[in-house]
C-alpha positions, 0 to 999 in steps of 0.5 A: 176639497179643502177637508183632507179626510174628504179628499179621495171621497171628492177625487172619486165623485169627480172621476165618477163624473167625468167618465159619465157614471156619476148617477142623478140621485145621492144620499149624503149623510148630514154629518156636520161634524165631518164636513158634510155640509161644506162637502154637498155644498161644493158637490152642488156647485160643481154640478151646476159649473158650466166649466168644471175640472177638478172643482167648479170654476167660480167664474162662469156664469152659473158659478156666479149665480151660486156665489150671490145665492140666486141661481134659478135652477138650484133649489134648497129646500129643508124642515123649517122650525124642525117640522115635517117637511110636506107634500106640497113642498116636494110637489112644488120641487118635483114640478119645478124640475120638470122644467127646461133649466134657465142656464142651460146647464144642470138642474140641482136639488137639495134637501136637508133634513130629508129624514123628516119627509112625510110619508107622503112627500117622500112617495111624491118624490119617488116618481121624480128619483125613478124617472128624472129630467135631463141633466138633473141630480137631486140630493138628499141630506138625512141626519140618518139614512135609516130613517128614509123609505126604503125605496127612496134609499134603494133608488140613490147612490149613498155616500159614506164619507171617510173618517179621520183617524186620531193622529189625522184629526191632532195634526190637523187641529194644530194646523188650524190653530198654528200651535200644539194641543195642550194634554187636556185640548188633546183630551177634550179633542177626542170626545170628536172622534168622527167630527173634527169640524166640531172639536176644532169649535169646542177648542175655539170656544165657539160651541159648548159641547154636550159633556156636562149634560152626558156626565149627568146622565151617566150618573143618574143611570149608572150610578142611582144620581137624581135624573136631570129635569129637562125645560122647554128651552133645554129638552132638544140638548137633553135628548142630543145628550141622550143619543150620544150616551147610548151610542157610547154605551154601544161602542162599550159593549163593543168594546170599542178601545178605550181611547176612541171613546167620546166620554171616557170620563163615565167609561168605568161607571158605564162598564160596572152597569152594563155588566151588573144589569146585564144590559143587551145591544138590543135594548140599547139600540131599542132605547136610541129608537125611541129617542129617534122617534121622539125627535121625529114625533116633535117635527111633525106634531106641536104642543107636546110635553117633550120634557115629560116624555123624555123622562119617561124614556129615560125612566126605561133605562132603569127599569126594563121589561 
């Protein structure tokens, strides 16, 4: 594992394979900011290793099935255009499962976006998890494990990823970029806590970040600004901008250190509402769910007015019950 923050996690899932307690099902929290991505990616394809040791081998068979993406008995499957993903989706993977594998090794499943499982698909996956084939692991890939059934989450292993605290993240990025961080790198940096992939991106110049648009909306709700007015071809960083901004709002009433903060640049506007208006965890946590849900109700339905409806929400902010 070549991620050093996901290194003993790795050691652990090997151990745990070698000693036969590794188990056929796993939730792996889509954080691709951490590594996430790359880690479940290297997980599949030591599963499917018909030669592993500490990591697959890359030179069986199957790994050089993976290599060239055409290995018959690892399927991926995820939301396609960020919509539901059906029924029939999770019939098509279940039955295939039930099949002998071609390689005579193991038979690996992994959904992405597994939050946006319709009811149904995830109750017709359900009977797969409780009684599995042979040799198979399937592993799900939400953006959050909340929003998964209750009983798929109490039939999979979850995996909870480390995180790197600051000085492992700084040391890292100036191996990756052979060089120090300049003060304002360092700064900026540390608006990535807990997602150093995306920090060493933003210094790179390979991804703008959502700062500007958070700035705006600590603005608007802190400090009376004029609410933003999101388009059809912006709403989806408008409302990613949104869930970040409530979540540092929670991290501020838990009075999570100041230096540990993504935006400290709005930490004091944020401070002087929250006290003045009084503002609860409760609500913030009721405000996120709503953003939650937005996204979901945008996965699963077309035609809705998404700029319209996020300002709604966001109105709410301003104006509680």
């Amino acid at each position: 594992m070549s991620l050093p923050w996901l290194r003993e996690s790795w050691r652990q899932v090997v151990s745990d394979y070698q000693q036969q307690r590794f188990g056929h099902a796993h939730c792996i929290p889509a954080r691709e900011g951490l590594g996430a991505e790359a880690y479940t990616q290297t997980l599949a394809h030591y599963l499917l290793c018909l030669q592993p040791t500490q990591r697959a081998c890359g030179r069986c068979k199957s790994c050089l099935l993976v290599q060239s993406e055409t290995h018959p008995d690892y399927y991926v499957l995820r939301s396609e255009d960020n919509r539901a993903i059906g029924v029939d989706k999770i019939r098509e993977l279940t039955q295939a499962l039930q099949q002998t594998a071609s390689q005579h090794g193991a038979k690996v499943a992994w959904i992405k976006n597994a939050e946006r499982l319709t009811t149904e698909a995830a109750n017709a996956l359900l009977k797969t998890l409780e009684e599995p084939t042979a040799n198979t692991y399937i592993i799900l890939s939400p953006e959050r494990t909340s929003a998964l059934l209750p009983t798929i989450r109490s039939r999979m292993r979850l995996h909870t990823l480390n995180e790197p605290s600051w000085p492992e993240i700084e040391a890292w990025l100036v191996q990756q970029l052979k060089r120090s961080l300049t003060p304002e790198e360092q700064l900026r940096s540390q608006q990535f806590l807990g997602a150093p992939l995306h920090a060493l991106a933003a210094l790179k110049g390979e991804v703008s970040d959502n700062i500007d648009y958070v700035g705006r909306l600590a603005q608007a709700c802190c400090v009376d600004s004029k609410w933003p007015l999101p388009t059809k071809s912006d709403w989806a960083g408008w409302l990613d901008a949104s869930e970040a901004w409530l979540h540092e709002l929670i991290r501020i009433k838990q009075r999570v250190a100041q230096q540990r903060l993504r935006f400290p640049g709005s930490y004091q506007v944020a401070v002087d509402w929250l006290q003045r208006e009084q503002i609860t965890v409760a609500e913030i946590n009721a405000w996120l769910a709503l953003c939650y849900n937005l996204r979901k109700t945008t996965s699963e339905q077309a035609g809705l007015n998404v700029p319209l409806l996020l300002q709604q929400q966001w109105l709410q902010w301003k104006h509680k019950p």
